[in-house]
C-alpha positions in Angstrom: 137.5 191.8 71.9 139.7 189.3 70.4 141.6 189.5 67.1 138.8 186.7 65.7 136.3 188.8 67.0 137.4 192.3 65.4 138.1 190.1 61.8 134.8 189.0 61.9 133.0 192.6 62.5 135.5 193.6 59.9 134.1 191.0 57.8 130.6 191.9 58.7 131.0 196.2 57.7 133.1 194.9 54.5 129.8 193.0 53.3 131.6 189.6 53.0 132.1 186.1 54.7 135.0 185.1 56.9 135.3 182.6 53.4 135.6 185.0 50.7 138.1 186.9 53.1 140.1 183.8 53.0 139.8 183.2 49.5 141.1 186.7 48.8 144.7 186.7 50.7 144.8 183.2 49.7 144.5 180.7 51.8 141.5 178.2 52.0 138.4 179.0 54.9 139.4 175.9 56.5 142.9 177.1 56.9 141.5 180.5 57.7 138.9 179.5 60.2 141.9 177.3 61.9 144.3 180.4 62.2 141.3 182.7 63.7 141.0 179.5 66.4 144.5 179.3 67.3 144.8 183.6 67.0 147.7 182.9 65.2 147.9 186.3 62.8 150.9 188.3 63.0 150.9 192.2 62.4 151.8 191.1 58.7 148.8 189.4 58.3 146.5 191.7 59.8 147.8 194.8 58.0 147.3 192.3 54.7 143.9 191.5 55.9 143.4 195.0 56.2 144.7 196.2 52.7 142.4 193.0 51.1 139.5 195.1 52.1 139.9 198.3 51.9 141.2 199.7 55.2 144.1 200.3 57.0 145.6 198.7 60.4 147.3 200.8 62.7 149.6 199.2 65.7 151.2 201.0 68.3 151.6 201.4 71.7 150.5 204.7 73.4 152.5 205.4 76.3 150.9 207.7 79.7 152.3 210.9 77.9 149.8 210.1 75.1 153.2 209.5 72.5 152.8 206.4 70.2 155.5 204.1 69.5 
C-alpha cells in the first residue's frame, strides 16, 4: 500500500476528507492532493499528519534479529 493509500484510510477511520486533512496542517487540497500524487511526504510530514489527527507514526526499520532501528 502506498503512502497515499494509507493517508486516505487514515482519513477514512478519522471521519474526515483528504480536504479538511489538508486544511488542518495548512496547506490547500489542491496542494495536498498534488503532494499525495507525486508521494512527496517526508517522515516530518507524516508524523505531522499523524499528530493533526490524533495518532501517532512510528518509522523504523526491524532488522532479522527482530531489533528496531
Amino acid at each position: 500500500m502506498t503512502i497515499s493509500e494509507q493517508i486516505k484510510v487514515l482519513c477514512v477511520r478519522s471521519n474526515i476528507s483528504v480536504a479538511e486533512l489538508a486544511r488542518r496542517v495548512g496547506t490547500t487540497p489542491q496542494n495536498f492532493n498534488s503532494k499525495m500524487k507525486r508521494e512527496s511526504f517526508t517522515v516530518s510530514d507524516l508524523e505531522y499528519l499523524a499528530k493533526t489527527v490524533g495518532c501517532s507514526f512510528e518509522r523504523h526499520f526491524i532488522l532479522p534479529s527482530g531489533d528496531k532501528i
